[in-house]
C-alpha positions in Angstrom: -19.7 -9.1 6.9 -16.7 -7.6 4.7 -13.5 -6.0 5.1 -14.1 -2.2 3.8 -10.9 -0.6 4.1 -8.2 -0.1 6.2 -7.1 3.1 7.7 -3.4 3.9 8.0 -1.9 7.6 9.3 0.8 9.2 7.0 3.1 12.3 7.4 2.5 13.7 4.1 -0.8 12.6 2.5 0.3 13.9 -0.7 3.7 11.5 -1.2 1.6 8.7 0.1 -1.4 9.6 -2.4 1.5 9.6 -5.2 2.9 6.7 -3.7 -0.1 4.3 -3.7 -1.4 5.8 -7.7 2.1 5.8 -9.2 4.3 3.0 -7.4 1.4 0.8 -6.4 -1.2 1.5 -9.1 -3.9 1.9 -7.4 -6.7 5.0 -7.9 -7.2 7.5 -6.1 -11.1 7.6 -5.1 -11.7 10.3 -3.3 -10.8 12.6 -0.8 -12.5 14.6 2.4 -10.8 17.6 4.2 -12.1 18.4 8.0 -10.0 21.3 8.3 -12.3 22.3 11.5 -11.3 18.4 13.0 -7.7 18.9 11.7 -7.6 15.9 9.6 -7.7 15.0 5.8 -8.3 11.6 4.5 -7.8 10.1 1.3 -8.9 6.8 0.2 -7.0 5.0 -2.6 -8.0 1.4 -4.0 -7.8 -0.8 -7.3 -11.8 -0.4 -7.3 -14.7 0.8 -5.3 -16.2 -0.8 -2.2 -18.6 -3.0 -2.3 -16.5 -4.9 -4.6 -13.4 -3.7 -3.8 -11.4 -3.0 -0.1 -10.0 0.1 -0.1 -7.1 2.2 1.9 -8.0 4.5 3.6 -4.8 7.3 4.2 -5.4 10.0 7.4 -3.5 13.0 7.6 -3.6 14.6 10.8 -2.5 18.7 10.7 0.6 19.1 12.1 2.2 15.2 12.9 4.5 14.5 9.9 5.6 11.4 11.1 4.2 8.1 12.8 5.9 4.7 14.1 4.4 2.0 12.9 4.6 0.0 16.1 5.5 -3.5 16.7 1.7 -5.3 16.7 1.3 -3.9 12.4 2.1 -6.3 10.0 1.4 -5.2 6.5 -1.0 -5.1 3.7 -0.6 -8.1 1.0 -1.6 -7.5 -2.7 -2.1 -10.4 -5.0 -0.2 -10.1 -8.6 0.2 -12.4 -11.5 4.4 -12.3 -11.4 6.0 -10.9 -8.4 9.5 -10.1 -9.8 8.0 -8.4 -12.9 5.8 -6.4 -10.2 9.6 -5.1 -8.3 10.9 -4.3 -11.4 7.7 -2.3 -12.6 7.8 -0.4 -9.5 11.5 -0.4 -8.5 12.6 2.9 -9.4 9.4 4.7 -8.7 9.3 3.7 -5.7 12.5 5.0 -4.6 11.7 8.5 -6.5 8.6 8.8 -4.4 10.3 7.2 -0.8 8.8 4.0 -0.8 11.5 0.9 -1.1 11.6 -2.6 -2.2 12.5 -4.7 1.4 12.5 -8.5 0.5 13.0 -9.2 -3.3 11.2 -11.8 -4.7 11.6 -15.6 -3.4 9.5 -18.1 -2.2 8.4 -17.8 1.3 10.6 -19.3 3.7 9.5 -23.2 4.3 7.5 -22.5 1.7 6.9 -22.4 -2.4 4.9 -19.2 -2.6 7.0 -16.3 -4.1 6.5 -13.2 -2.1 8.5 -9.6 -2.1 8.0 -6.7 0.6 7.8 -3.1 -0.6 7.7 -0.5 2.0 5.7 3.0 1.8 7.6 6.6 2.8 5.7 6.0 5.8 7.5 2.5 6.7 4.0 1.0 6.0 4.9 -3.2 4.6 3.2 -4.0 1.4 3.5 -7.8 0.8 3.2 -9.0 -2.9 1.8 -12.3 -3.2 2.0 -14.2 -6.7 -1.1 -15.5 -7.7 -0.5 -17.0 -11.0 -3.9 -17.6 -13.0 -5.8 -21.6 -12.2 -4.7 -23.9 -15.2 -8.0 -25.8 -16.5 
């Protein structure tokens, strides 16, 4: 078994398709529209599946906005430098409505240096650093 994607509603699938390419970097892979079913999806990703897990944004006609709920956590991305990841995306996210939440820091208790971005849809993005294995 593998994790294929995840599926996450959003109020304009647009701003999050923007959001995701331009603030997080990822690609945008391809798209379906069930205008009959009322729903558009768009799936985003920094590859393909099989080798890649991909997000998977719904747009449902007509609901602009969604809470998030208590039981979501967040999505975590592995980069090479966190704060040089914040500062990359800093100001485009906040052109496109997405925020930077926790700046960079270890994790509390911790040595791990994390930072939390949030999408326009209140969607948590965790950034992990994952610095490349010395030999």
């Amino acid at each position: 078994m593998r994790l294929l994607h995840t599926m996450l509603r959003v109020g304009n699938l647009q701003r999050s398709i923007d959001f995701y390419t331009q603030v997080m970097g990822m690609q945008l892979l391809r798209t379906t529209q069930r205008p009959e079913q009322k729903y558009d999806l768009a799936f985003v990703g920094y590859g393909r599946n099989p080798e890649h897990a991909e997000i998977e944004l719904t747009y449902n006609y007509g609901v602009d906005r969604y809470e998030p709920g208590t039981a979501y956590g967040h999505i975590a991305i592995g980069v090479p430098d966190v704060a040089a990841a914040c500062a990359a995306v800093r100001d485009k996210a906040a052109a496109l409505g997405g925020a930077i939440t926790r700046e960079p820091g270890p994790v509390k208790g911790g040595t791990t240096v994390i930072a939390f971005i949030t999408d326009p849809d209140g969607y948590k993005i965790e950034l992990i650093e994952q610095r490349p294995q010395q030999a």
